[in-house]
N, CA and C atoms of all chains as a GROMACS GRO file, in nm:
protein
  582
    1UNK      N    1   8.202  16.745   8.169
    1UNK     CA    2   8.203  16.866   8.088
    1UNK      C    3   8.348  16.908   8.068
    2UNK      N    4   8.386  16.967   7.961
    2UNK     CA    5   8.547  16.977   7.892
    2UNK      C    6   8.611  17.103   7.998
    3UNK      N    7   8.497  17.226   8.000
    3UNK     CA    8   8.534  17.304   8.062
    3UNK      C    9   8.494  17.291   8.220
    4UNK      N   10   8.501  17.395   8.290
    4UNK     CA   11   8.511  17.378   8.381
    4UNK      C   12   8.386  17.350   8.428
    5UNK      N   13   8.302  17.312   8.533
    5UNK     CA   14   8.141  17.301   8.571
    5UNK      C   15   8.151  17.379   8.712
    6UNK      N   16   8.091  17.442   8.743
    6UNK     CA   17   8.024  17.501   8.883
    6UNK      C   18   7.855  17.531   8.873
    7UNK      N   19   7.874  17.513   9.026
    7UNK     CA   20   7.704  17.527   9.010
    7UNK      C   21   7.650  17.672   8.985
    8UNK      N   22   7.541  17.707   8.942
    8UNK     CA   23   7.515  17.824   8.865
    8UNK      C   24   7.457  17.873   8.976
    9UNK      N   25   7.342  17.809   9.039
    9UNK     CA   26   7.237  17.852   9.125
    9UNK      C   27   7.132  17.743   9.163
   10UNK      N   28   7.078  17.750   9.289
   10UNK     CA   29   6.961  17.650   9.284
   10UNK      C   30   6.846  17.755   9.260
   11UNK      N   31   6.806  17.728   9.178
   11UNK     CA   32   6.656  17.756   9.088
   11UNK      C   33   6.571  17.622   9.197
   12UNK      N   34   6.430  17.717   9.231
   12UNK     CA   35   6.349  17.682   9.343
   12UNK      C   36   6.209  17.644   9.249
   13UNK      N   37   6.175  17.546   9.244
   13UNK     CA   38   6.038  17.572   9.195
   13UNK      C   39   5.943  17.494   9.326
   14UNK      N   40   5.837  17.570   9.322
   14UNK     CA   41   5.699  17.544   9.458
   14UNK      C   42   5.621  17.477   9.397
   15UNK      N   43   5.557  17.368   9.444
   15UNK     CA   44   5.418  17.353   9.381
   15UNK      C   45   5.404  17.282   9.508
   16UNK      N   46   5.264  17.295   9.523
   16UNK     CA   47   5.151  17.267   9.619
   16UNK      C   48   5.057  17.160   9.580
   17UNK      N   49   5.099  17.108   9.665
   17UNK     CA   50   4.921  16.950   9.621
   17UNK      C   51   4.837  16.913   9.716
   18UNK      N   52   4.766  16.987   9.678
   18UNK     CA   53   4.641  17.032   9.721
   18UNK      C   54   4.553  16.869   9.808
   19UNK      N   55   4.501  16.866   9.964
   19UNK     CA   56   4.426  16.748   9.969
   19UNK      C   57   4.289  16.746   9.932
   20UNK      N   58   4.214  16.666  10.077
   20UNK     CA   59   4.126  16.763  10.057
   20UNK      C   60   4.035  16.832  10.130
   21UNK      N   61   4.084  16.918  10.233
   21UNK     CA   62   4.111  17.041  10.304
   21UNK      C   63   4.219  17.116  10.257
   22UNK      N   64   4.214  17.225  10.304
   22UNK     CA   65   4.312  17.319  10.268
   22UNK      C   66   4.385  17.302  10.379
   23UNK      N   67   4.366  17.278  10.474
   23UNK     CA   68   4.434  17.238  10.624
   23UNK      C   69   4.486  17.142  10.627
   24UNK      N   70   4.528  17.066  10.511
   24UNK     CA   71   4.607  16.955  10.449
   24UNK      C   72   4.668  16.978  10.348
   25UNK      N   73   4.707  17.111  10.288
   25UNK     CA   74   4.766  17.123  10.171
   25UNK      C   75   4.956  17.151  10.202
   26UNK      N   76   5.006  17.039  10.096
   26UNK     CA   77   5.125  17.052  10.131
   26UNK      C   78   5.181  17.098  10.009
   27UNK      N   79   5.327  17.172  10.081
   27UNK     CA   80   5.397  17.242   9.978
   27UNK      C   81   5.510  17.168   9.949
   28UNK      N   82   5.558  17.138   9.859
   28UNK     CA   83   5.706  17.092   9.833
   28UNK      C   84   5.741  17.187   9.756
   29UNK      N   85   5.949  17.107   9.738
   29UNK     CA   86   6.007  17.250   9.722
   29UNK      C   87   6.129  17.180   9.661
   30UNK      N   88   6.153  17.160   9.515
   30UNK     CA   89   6.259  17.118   9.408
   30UNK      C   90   6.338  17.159   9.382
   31UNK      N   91   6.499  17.132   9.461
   31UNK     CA   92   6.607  17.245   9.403
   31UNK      C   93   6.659  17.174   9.264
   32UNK      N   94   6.701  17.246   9.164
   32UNK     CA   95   6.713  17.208   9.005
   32UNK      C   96   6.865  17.260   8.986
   33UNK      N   97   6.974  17.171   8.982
   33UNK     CA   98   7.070  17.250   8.991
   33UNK      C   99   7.118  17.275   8.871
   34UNK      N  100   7.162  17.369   8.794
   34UNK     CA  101   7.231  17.397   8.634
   34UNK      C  102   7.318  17.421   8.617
   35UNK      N  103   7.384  17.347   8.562
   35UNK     CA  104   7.580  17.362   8.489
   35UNK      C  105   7.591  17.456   8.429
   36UNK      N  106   7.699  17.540   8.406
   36UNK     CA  107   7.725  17.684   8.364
   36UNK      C  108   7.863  17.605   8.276
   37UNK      N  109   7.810  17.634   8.172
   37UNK     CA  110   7.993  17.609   8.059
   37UNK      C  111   8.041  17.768   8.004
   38UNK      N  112   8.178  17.775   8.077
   38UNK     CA  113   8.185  17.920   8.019
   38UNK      C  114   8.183  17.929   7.896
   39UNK      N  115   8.206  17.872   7.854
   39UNK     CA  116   8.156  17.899   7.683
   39UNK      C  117   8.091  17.959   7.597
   40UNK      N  118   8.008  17.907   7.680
   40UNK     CA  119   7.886  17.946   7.610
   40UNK      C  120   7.789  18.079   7.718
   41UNK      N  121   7.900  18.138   7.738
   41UNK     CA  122   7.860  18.254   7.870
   41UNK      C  123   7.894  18.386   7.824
   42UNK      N  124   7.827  18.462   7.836
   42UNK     CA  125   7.875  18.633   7.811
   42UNK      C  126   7.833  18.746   7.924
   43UNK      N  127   7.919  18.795   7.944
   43UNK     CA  128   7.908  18.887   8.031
   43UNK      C  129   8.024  18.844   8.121
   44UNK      N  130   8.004  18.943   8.257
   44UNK     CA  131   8.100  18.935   8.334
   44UNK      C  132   8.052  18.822   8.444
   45UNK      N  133   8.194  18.703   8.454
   45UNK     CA  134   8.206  18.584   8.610
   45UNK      C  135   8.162  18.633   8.705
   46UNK      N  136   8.156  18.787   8.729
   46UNK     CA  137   8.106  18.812   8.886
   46UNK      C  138   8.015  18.860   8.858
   47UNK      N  139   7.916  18.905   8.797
   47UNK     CA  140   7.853  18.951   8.801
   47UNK      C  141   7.670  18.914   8.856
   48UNK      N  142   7.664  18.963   8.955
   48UNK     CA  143   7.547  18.957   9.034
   48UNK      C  144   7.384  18.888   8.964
   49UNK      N  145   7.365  18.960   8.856
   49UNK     CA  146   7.252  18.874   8.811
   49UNK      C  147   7.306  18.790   8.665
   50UNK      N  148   7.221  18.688   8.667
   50UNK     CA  149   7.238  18.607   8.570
   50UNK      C  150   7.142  18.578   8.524
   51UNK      N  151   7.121  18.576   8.354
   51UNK     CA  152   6.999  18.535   8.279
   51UNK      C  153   7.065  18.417   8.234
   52UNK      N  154   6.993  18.301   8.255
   52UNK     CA  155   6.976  18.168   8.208
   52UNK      C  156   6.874  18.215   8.076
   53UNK      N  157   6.956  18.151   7.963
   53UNK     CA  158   6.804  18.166   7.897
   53UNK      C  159   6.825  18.003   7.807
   54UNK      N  160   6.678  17.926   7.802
   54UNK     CA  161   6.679  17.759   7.708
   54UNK      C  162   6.616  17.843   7.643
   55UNK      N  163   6.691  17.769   7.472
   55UNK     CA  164   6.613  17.811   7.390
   55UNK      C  165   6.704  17.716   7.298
   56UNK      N  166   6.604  17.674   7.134
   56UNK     CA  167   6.596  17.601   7.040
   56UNK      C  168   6.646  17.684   6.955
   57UNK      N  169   6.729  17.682   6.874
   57UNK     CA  170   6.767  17.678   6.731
   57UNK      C  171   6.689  17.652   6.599
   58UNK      N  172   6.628  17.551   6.650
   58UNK     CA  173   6.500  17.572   6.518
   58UNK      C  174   6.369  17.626   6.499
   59UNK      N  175   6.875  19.153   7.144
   59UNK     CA  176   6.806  19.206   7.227
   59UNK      C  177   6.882  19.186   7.438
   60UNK      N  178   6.919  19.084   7.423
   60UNK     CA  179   6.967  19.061   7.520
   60UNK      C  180   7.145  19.087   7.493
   61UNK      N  181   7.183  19.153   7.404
   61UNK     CA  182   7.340  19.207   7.381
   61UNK      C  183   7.313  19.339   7.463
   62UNK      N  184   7.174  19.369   7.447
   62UNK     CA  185   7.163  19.511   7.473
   62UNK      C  186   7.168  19.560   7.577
   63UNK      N  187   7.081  19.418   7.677
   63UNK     CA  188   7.108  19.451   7.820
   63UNK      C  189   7.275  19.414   7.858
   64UNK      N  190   7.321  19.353   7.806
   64UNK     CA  191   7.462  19.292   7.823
   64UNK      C  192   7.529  19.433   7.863
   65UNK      N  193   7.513  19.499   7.740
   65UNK     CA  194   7.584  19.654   7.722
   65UNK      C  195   7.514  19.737   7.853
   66UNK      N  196   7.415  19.777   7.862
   66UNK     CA  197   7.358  19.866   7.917
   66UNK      C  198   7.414  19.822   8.116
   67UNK      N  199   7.395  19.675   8.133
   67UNK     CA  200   7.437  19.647   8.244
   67UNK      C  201   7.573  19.593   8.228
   68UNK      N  202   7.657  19.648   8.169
   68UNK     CA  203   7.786  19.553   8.184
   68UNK      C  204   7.832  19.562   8.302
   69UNK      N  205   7.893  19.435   8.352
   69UNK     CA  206   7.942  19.386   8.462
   69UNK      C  207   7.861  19.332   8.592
   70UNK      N  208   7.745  19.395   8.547
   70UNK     CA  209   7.618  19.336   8.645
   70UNK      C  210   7.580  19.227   8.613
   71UNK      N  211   7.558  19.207   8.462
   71UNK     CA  212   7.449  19.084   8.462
   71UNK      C  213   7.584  18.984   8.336
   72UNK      N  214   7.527  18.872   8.326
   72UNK     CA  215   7.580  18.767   8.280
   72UNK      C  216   7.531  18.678   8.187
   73UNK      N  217   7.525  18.605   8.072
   73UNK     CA  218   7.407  18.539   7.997
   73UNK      C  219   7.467  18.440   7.969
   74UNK      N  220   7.409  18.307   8.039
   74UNK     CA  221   7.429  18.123   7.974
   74UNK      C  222   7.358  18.080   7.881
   75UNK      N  223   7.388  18.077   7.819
   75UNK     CA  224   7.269  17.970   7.715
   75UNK      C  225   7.248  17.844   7.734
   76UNK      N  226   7.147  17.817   7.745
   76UNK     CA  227   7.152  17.629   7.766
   76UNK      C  228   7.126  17.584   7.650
   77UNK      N  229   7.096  17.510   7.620
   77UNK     CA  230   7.011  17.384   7.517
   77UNK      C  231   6.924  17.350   7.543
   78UNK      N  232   6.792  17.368   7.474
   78UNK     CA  233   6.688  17.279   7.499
   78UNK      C  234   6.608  17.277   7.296
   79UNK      N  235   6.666  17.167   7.253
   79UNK     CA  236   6.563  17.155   7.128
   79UNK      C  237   6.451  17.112   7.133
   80UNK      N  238   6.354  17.148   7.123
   80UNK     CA  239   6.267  17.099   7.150
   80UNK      C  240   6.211  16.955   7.069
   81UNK      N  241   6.124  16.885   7.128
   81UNK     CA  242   6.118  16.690   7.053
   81UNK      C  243   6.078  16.717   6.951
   82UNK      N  244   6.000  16.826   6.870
   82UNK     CA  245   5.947  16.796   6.715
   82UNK      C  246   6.046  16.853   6.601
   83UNK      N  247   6.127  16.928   6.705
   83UNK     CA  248   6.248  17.004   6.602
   83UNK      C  249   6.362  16.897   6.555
   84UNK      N  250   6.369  16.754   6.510
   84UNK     CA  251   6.446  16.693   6.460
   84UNK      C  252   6.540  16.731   6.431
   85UNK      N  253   6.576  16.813   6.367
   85UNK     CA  254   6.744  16.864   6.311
   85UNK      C  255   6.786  16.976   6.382
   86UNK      N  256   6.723  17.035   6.531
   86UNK     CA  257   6.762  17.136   6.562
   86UNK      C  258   6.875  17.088   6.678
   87UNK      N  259   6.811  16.893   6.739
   87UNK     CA  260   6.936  16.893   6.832
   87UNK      C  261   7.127  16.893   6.777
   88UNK      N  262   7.096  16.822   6.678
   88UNK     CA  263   7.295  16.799   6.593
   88UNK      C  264   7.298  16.939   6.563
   89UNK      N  265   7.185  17.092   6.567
   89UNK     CA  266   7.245  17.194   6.556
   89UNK      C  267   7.361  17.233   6.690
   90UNK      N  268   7.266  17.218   6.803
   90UNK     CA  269   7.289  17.270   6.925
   90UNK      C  270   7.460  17.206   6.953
   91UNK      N  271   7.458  17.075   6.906
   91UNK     CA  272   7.578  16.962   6.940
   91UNK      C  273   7.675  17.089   6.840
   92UNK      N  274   7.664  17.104   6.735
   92UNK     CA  275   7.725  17.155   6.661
   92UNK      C  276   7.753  17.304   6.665
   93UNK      N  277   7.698  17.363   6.737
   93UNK     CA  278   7.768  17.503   6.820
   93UNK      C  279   7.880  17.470   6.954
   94UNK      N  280   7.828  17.404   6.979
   94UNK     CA  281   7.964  17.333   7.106
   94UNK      C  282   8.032  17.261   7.022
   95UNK      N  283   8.060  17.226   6.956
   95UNK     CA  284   8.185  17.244   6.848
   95UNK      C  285   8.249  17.272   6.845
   96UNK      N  286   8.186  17.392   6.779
   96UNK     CA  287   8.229  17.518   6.734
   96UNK      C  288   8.280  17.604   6.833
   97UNK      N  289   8.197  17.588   6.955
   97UNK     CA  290   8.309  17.619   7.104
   97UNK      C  291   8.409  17.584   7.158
   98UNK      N  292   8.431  17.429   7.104
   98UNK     CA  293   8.568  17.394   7.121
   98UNK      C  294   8.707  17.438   7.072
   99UNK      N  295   8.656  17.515   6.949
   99UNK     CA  296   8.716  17.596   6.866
   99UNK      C  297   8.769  17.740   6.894
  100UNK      N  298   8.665  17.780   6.996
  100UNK     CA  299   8.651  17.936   7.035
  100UNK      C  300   8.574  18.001   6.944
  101UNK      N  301   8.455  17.912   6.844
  101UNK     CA  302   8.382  17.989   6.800
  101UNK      C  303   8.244  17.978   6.787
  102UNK      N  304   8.180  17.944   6.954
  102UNK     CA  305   8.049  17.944   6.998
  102UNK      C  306   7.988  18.032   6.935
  103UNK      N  307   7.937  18.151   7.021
  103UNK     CA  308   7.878  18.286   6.988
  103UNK      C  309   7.851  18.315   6.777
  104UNK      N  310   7.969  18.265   6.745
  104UNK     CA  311   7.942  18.325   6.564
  104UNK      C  312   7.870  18.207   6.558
  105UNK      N  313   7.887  18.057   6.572
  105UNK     CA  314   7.858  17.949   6.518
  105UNK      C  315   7.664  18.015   6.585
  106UNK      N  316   7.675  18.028   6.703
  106UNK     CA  317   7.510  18.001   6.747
  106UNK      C  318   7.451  18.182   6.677
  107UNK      N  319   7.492  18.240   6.652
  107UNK     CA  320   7.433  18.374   6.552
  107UNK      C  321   7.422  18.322   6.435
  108UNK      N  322   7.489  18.217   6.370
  108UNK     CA  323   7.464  18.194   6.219
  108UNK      C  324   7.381  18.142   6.252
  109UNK      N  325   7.347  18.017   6.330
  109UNK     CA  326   7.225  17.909   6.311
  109UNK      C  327   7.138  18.006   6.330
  110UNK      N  328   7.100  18.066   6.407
  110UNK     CA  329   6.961  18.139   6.419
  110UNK      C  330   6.921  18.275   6.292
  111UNK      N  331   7.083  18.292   6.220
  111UNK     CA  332   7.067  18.350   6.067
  111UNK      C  333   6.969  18.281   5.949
  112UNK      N  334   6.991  18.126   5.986
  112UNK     CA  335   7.019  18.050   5.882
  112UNK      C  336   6.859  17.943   5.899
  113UNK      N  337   6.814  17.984   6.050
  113UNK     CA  338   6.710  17.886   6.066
  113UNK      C  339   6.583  17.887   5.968
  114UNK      N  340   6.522  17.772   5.876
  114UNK     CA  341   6.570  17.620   5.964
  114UNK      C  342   6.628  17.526   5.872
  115UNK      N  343   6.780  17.569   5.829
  115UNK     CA  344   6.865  17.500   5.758
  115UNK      C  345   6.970  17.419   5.824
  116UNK      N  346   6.919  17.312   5.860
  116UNK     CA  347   7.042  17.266   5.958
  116UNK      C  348   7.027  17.112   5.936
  117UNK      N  349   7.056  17.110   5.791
  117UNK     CA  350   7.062  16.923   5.756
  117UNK      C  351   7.235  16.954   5.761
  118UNK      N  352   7.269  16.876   5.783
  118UNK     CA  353   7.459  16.817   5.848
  118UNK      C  354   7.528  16.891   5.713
  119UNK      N  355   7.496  16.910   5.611
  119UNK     CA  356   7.569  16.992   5.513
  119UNK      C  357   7.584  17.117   5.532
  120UNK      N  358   7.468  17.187   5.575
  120UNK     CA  359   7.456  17.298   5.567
  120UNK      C  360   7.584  17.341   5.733
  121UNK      N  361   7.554  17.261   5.819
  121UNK     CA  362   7.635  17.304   5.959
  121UNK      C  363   7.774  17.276   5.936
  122UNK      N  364   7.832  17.161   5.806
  122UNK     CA  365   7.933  17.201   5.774
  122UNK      C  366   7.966  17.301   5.688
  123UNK      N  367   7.903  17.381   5.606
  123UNK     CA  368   7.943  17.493   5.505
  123UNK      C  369   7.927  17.626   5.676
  124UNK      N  370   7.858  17.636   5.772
  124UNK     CA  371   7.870  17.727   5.852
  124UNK      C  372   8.005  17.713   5.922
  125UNK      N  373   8.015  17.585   5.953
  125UNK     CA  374   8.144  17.585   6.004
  125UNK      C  375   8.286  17.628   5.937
  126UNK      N  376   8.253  17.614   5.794
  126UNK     CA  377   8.364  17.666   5.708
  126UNK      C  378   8.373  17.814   5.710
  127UNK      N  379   8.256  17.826   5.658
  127UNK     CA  380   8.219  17.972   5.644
  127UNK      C  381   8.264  18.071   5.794
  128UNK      N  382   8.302  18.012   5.858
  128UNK     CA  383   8.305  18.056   5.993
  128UNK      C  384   8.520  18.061   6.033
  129UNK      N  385   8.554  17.926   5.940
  129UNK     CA  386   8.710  17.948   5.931
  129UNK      C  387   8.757  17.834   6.063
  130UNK      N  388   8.618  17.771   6.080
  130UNK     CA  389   8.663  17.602   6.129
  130UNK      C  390   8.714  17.517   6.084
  131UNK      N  391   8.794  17.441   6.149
  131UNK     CA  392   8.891  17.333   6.079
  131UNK      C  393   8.776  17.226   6.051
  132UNK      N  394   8.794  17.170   5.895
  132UNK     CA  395   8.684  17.090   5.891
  132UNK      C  396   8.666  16.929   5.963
  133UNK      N  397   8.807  16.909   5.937
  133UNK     CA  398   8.804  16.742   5.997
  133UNK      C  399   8.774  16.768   6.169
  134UNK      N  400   8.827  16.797   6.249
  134UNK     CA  401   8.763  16.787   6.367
  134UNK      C  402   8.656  16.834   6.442
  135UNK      N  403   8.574  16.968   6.323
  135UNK     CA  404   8.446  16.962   6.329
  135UNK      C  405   8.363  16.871   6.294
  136UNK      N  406   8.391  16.777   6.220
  136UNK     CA  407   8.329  16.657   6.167
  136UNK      C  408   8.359  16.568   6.245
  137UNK      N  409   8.472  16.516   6.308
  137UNK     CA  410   8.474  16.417   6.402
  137UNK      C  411   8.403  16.449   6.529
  138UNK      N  412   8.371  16.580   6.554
  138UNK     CA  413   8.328  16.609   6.685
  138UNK      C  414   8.196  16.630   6.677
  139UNK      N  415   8.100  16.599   6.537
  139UNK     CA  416   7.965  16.625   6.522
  139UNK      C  417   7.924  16.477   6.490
  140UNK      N  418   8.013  16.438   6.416
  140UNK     CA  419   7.957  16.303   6.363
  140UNK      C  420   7.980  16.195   6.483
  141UNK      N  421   8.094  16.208   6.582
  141UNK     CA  422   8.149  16.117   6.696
  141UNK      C  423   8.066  16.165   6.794
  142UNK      N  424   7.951  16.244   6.818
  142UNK     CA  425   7.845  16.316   6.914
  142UNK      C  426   7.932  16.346   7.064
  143UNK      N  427   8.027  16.439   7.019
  143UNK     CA  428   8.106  16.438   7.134
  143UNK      C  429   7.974  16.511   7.293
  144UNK      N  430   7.930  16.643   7.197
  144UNK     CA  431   7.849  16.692   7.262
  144UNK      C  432   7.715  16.635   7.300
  145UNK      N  433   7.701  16.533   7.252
  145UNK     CA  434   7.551  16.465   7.303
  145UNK      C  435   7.502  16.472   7.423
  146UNK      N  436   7.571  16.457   7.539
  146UNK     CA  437   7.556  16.432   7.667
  146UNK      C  438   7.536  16.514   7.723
  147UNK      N  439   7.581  16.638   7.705
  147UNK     CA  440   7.580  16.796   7.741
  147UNK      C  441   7.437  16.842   7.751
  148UNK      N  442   7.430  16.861   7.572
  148UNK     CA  443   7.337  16.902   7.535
  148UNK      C  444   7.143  16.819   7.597
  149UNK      N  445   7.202  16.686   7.609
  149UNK     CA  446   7.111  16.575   7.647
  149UNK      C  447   7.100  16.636   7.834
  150UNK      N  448   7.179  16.702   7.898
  150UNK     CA  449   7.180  16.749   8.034
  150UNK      C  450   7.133  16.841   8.038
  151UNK      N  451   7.156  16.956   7.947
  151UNK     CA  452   7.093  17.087   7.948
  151UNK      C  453   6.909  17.042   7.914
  152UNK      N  454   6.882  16.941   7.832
  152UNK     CA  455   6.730  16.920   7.816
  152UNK      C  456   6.683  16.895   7.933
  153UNK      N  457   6.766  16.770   8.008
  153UNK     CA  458   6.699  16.693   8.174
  153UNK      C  459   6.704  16.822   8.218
  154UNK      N  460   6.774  16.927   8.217
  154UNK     CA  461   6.765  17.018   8.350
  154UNK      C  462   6.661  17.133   8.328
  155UNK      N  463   6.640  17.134   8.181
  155UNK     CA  464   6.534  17.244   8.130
  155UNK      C  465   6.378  17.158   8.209
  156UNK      N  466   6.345  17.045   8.119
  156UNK     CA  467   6.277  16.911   8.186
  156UNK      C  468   6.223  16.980   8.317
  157UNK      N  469   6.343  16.958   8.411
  157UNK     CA  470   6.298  16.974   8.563
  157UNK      C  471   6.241  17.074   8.614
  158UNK      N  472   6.269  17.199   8.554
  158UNK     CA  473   6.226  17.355   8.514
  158UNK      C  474   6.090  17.376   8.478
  159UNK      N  475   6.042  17.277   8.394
  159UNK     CA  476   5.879  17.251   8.314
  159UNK      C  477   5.884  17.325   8.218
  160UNK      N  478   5.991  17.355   8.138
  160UNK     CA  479   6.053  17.439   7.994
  160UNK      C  480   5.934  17.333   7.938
  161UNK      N  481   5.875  17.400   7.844
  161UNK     CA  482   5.794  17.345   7.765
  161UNK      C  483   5.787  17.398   7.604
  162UNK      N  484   5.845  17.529   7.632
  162UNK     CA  485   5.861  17.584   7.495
  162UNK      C  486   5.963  17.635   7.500
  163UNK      N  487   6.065  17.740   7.408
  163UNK     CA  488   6.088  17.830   7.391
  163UNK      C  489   6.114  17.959   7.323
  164UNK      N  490   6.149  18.074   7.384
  164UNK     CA  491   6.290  18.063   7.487
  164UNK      C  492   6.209  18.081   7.569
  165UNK      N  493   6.283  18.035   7.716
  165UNK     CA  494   6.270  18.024   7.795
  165UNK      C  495   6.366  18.092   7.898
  166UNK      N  496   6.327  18.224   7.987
  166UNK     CA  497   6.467  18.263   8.066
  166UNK      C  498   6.419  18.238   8.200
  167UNK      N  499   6.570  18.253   8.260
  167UNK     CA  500   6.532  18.289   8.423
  167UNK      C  501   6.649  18.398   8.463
  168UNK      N  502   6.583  18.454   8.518
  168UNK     CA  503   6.686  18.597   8.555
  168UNK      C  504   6.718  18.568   8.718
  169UNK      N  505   6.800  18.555   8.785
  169UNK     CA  506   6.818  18.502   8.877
  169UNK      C  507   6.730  18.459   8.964
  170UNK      N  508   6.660  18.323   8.925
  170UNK     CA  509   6.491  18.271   8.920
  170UNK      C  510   6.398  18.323   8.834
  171UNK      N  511   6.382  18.437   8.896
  171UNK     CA  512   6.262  18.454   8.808
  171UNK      C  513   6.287  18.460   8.621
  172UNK      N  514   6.108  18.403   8.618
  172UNK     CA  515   6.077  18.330   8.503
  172UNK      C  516   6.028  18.412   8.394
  173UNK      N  517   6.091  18.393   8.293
  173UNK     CA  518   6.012  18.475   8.174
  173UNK      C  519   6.031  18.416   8.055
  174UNK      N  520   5.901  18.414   8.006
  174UNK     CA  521   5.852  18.303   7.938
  174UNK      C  522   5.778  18.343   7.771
  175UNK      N  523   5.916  18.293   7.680
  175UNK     CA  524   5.896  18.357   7.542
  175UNK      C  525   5.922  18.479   7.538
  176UNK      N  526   5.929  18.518   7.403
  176UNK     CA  527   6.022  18.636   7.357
  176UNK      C  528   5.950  18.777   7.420
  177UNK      N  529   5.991  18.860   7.527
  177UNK     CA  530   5.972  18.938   7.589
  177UNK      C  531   6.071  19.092   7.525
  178UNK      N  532   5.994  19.210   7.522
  178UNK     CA  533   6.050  19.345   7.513
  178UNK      C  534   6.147  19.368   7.606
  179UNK      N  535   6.243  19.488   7.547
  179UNK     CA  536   6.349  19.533   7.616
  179UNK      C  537   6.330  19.550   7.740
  180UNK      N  538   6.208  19.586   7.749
  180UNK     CA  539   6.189  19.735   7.899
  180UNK      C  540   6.142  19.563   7.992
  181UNK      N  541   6.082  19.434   7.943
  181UNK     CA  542   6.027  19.338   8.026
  181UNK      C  543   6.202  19.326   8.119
  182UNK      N  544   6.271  19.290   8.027
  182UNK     CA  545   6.422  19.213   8.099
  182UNK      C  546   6.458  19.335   8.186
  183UNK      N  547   6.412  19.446   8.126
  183UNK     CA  548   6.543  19.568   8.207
  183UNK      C  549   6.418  19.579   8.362
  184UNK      N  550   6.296  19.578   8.347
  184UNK     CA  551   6.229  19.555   8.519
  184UNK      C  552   6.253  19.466   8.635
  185UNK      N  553   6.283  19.342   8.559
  185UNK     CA  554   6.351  19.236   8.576
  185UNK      C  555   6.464  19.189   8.655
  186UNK      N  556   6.562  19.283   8.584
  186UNK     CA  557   6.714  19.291   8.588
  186UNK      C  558   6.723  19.396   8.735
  187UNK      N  559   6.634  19.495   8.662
  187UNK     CA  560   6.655  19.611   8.797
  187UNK      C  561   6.606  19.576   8.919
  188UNK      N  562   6.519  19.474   8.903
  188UNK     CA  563   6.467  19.373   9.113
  188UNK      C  564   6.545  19.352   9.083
  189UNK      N  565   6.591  19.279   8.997
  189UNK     CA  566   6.698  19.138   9.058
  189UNK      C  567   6.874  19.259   9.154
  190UNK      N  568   6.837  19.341   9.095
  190UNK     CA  569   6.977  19.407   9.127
  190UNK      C  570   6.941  19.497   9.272
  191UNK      N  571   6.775  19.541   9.249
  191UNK     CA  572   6.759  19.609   9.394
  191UNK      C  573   6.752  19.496   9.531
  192UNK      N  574   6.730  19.418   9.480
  192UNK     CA  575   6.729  19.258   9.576
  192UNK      C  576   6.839  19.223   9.645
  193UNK      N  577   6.959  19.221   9.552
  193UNK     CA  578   7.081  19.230   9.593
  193UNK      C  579   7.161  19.336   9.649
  194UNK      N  580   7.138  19.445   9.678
  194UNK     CA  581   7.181  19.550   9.770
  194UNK      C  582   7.129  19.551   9.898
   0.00000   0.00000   0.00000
């Protein structure tokens, strides 16, 4: 990436798969890591919350 | 809509845009390539407000008359759309949407949490305000 890259955040997603007991149900746990290009960033570098937002153009 | 929270929380909150065109939108990915461009330029933000002015005009003529219209130099907007400088980027921001289970959009996450398609003011500002009582 041209500009600089740091990691943004690990974004957690859960999902559960189910056996078949529930006394067998396991959870896993996907960290998703996302590149931040300041560039394409507004607002303030320190600032505490951050909206990621994907979205299409067409 | 989201300038608004920008304003209302300035200095609290922050907004990335990623990329994600979606697979049936054919001409919307060389849009996305073609706002990072236009960022190389320092003129992200106008370039990605026109496309979404202009949607869904985005055959390679039209993203060069925006780029003009905008006071981009034309030859190295053209070498940098036609040479797919941004391909890879934009092709990363999809894998990472992908991993997310983005399936449509828009698509946000407010520091995780998920909100999904075009949501009212007051949805982001409930949102915004956990995310900020969370952090104290």
């Amino acid at each position: 990436m041209r500009a600089l890259t740091r990691w943004l955040w690990l974004a957690s997603l859960i999902a559960s798969l189910s056996g078949l007991a529930p006394a067998l149900a396991q959870i896993t746990e996907t960290e998703v890591r996302l590149t931040l290009d300041p560039v394409m960033a507004k607002g303030s570098p320190t600032a505490p919350v951050i909206i990621v937002e994907f979205s299409d153009y067409q | 809509m989201l300038d608004q929270i920008l304003t209302e929380y300035r200095g609290k909150v922050r907004l990335v845009y990623k990329d994600f065109p979606l697979p049936g939108h054919t001409l919307a990915r060389p849009a996305h390539e073609a706002a990072r461009c236009a960022g190389a330029v320092g003129k992200y933000w106008e370039y990605h407000d026109r496309l979404f002015q202009a949607q869904p005009n985005f055959e390679r003529a039209d993203l060069l008359r925006y780029a003009s219209d905008l006071g981009i130099p034309a030859e190295p907007f053209v070498r940098c759309l036609d040479g797919g400088r941004f391909r890879g980027l934009v092709e990363a921001d999809i894998q990472q949407g992908r991993l997310l289970d983005v399936t449509g959009t828009p698509m946000f996450l407010i520091n995780g949490q998920r909100i999904e398609g075009a949501a009212p003011f007051e949805t982001f500002k409930a949102v915004v305000d956990e995310a900020l009582r969370n952090i104290r």
